[in-house]
N, CA and C of each residue as an Amber inpcrd file, in Angstrom:
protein
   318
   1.7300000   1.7500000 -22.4380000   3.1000000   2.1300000 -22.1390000
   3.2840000   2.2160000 -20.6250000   4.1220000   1.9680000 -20.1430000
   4.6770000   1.8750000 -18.5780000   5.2060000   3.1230000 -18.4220000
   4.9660000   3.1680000 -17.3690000   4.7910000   5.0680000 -16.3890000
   5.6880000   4.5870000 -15.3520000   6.2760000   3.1990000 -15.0530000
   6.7610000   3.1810000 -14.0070000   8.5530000   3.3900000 -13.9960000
   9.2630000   4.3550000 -13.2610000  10.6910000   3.9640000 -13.1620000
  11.4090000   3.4840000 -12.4940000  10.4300000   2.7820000 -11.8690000
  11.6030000   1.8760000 -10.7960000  11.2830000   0.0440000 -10.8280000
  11.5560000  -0.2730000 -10.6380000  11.2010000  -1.7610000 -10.4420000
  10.2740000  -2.1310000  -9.3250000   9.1750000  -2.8740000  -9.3290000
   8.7020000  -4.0260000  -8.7350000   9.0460000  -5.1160000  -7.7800000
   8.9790000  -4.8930000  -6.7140000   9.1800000  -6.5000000  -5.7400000
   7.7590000  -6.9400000  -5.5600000   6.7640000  -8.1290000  -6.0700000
   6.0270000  -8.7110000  -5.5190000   6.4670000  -9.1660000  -4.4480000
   5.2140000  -9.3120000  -3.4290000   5.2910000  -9.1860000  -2.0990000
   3.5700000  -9.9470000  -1.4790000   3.0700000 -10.4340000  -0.9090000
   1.7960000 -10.1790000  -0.2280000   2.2250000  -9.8260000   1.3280000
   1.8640000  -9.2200000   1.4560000   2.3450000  -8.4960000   2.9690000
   0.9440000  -7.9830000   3.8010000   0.4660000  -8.8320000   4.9390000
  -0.5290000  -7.8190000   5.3230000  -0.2980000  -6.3820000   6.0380000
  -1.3690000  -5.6230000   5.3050000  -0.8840000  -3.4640000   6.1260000
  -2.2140000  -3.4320000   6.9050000  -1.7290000  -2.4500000   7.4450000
  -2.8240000  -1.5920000   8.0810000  -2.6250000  -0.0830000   7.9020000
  -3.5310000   0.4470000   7.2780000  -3.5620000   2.4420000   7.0050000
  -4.4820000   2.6570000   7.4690000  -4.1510000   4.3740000   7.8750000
  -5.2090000   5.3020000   8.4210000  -4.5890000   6.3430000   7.4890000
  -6.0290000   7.3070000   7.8490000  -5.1960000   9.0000000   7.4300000
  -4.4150000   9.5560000   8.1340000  -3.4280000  10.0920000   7.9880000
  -2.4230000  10.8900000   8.6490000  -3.3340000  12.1830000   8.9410000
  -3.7380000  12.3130000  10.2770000  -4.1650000  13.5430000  10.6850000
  -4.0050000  13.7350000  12.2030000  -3.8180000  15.0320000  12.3570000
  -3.9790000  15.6770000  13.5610000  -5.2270000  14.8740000  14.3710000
  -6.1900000  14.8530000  13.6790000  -7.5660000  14.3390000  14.6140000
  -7.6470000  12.6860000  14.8770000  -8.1450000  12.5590000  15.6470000
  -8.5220000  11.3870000  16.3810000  -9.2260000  10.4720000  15.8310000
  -9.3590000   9.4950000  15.5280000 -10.6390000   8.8880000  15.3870000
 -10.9830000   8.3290000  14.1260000  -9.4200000   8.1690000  13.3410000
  -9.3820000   7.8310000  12.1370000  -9.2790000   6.4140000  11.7730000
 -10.2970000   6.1110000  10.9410000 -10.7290000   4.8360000  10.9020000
  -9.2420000   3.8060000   9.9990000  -9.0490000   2.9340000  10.8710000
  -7.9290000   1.9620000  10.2850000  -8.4310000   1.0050000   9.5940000
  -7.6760000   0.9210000   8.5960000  -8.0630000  -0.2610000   7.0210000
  -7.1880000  -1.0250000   7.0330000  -7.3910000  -2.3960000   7.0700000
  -6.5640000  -3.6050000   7.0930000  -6.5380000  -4.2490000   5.1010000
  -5.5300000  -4.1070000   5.4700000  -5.5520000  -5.1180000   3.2460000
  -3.9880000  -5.6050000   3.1600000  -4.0590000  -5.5170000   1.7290000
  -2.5090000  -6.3200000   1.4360000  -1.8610000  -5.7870000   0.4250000
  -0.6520000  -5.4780000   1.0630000   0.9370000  -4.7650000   0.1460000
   1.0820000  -5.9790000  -1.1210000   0.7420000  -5.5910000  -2.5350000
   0.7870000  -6.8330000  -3.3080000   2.3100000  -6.5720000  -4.0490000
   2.9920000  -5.4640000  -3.8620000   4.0860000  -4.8880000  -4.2060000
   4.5290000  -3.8630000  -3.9140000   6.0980000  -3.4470000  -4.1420000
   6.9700000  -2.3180000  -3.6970000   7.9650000  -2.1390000  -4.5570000
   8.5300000  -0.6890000  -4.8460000   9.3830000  -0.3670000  -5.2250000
  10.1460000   0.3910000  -3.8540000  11.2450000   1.5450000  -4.5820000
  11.9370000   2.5570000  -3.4750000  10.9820000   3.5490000  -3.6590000
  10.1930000   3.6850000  -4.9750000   9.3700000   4.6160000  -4.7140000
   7.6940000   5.1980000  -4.2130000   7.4320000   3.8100000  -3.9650000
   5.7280000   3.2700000  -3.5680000   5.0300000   2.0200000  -3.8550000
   4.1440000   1.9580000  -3.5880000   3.4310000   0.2840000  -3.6720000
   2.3750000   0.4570000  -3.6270000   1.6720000  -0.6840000  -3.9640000
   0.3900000  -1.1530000  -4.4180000  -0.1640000  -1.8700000  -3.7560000
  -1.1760000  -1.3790000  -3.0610000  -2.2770000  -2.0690000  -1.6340000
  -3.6700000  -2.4290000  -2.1950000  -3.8680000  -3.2150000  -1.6960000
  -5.5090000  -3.6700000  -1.8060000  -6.2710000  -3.4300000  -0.4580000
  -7.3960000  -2.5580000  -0.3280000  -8.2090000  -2.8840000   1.0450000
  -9.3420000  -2.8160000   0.3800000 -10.2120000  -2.7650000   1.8370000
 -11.5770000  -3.0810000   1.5410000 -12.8100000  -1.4390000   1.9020000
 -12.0830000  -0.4690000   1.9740000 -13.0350000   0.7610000   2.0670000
 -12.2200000   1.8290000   0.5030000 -12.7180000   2.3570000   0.4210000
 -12.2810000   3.3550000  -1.0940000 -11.0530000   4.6810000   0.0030000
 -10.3260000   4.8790000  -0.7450000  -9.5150000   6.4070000  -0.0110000
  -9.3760000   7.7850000  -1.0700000  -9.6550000   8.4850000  -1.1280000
  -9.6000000   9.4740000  -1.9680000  -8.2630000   9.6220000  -2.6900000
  -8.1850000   9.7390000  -3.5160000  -6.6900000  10.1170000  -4.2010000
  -6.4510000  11.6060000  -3.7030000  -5.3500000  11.8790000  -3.3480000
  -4.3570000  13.2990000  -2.3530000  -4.3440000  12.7040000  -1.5800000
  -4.7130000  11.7330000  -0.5220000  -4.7250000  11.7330000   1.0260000
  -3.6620000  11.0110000   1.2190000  -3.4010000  11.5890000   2.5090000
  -1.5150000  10.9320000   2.8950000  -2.3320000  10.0280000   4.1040000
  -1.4270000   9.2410000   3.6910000  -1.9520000   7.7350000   4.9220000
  -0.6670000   7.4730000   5.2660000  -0.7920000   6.5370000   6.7940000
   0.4970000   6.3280000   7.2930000   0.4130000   4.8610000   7.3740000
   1.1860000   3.9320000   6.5240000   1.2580000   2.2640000   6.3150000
   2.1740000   1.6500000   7.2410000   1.4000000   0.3700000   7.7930000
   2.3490000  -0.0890000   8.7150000   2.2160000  -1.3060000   8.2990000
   3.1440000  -2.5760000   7.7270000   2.9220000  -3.3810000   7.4060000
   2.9840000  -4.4540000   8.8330000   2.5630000  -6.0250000   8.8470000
   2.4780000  -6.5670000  10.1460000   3.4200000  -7.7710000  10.0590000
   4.7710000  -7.5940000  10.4160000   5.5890000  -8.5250000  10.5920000
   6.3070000  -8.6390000   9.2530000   7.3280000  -9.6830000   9.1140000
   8.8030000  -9.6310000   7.7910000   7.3520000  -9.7680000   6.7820000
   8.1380000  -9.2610000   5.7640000   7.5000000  -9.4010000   4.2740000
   7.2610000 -10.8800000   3.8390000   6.0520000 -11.3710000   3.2980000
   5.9660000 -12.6130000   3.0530000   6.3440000 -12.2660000   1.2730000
   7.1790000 -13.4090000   0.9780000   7.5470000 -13.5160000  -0.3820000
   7.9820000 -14.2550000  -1.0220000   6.9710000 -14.9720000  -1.8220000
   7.2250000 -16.4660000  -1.8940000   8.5840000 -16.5670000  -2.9340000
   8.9750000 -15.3430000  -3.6900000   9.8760000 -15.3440000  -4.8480000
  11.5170000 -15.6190000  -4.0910000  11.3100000 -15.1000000  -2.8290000
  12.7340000 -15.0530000  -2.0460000  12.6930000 -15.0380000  -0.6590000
  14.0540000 -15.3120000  -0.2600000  13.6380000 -15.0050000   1.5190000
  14.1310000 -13.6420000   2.0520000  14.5060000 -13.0040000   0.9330000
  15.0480000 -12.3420000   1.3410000  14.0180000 -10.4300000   1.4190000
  14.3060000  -9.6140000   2.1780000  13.0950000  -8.5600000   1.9880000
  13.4830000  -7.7210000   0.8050000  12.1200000  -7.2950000   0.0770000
  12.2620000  -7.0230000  -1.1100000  12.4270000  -5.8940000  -1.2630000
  13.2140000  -5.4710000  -2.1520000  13.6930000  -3.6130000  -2.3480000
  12.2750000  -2.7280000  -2.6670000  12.5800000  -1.8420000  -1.6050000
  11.1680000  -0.6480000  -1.3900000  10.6570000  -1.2960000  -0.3540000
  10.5070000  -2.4540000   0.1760000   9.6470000  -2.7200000   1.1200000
   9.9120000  -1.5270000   2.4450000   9.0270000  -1.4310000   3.2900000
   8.8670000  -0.1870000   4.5710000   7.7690000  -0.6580000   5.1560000
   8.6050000  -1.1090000   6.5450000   7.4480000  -1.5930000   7.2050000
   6.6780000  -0.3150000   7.7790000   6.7540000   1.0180000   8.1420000
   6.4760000   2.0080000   8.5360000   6.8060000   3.0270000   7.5980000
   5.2820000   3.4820000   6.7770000   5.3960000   4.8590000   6.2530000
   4.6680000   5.9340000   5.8170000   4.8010000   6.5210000   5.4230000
   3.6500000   7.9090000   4.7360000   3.6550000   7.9370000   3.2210000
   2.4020000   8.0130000   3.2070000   2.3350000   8.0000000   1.0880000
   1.4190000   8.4460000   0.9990000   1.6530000   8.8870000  -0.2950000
   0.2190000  10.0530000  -1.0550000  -0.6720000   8.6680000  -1.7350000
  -1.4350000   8.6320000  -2.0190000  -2.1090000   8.0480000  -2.5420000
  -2.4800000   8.6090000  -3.5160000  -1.6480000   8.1730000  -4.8510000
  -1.6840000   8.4280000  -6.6160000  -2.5760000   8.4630000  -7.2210000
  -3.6770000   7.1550000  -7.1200000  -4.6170000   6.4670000  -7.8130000
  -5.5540000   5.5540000  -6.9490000  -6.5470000   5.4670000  -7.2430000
  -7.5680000   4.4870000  -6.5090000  -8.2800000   3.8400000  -7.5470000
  -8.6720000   2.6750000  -7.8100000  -9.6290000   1.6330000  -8.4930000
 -10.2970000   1.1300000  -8.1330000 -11.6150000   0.7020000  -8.0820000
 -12.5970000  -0.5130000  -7.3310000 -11.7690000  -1.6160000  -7.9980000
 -11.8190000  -2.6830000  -7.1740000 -11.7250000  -4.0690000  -7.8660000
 -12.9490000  -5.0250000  -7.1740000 -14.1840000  -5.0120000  -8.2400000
 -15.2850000  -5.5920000  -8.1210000 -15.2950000  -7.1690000  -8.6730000
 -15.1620000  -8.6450000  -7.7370000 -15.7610000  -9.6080000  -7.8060000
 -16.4830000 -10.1720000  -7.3070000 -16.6160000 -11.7900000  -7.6480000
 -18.1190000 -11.6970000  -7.3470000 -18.0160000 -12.3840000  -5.8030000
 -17.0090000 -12.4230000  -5.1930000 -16.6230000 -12.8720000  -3.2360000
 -17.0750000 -11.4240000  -2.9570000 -16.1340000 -10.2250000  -3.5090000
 -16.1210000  -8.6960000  -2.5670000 -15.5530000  -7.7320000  -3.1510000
 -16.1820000  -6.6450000  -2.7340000 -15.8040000  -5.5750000  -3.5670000
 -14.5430000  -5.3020000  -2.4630000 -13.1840000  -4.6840000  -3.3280000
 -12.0220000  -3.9310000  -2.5710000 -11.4340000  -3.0900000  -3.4580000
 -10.8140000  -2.2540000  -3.2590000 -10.2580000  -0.8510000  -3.5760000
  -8.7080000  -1.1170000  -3.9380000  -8.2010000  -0.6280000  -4.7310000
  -6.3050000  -1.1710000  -4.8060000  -6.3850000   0.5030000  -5.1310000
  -4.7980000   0.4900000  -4.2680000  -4.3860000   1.8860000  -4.2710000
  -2.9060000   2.1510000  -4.6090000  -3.0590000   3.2840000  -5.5560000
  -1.1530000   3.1270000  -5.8170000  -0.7980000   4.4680000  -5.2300000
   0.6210000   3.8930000  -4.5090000   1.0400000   4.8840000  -3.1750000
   2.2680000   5.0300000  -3.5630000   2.8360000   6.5110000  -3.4260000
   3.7990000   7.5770000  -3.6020000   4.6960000   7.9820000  -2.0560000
   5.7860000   6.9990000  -1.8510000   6.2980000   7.6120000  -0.6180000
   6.8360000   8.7050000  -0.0750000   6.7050000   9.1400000   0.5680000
   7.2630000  10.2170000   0.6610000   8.4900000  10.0570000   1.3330000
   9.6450000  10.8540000   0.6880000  11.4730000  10.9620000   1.1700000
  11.2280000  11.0050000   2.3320000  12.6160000  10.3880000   2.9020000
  12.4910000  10.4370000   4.3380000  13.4450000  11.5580000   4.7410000
């Protein structure tokens, strides 16, 4: 059954996240926005992130999308999200992590 209430824009978009913290020195993760709603999206990188942790997403340049030219609803090139859920996604090129992210209101 689907948990989701908002709709889906596929997207491949390359991001870059860190943790949102006061401290310094927080290691930045490069992966890819594979979708968006208004209310969060679904990233792939390549280190694991704990589920609670608020990260701040910056995607790099217009949304690539092969479905339209136009930018897809929920997309944010700049934002803060909880991070919902975490998964390994293990093949046999590389192991990477997909994460489902909760934006937070602006």
């Amino acid at each position: 059954m689907e948990k989701r209430s908002m709709v889906r824009s596929l997207t491949a978009q390359s991001v870059a996240c860190r943790r949102f913290s006061i401290l310094e020195g927080s290691a930045m993760h490069e992966g890819t926005m594979l979708n968006c709603s208004n209310g969060g999206s679904y990233i792939e990188i390549d280190k694991p992130i704990d589920e609670g942790t608020i990260l701040m997403v910056k995607s790099s340049g217009a949304p690539n999308n092969s479905a339209s030219s136009e930018i897809p609803e929920g997309f944010r090139s700049v934002s803060l999200a909880e991070v919902r859920w975490s998964k390994i996604i293990d093949d046999d090129f590389m192991c990477r992590f997909g994460l489902g992210l909760k934006y937070f209101d602006e």
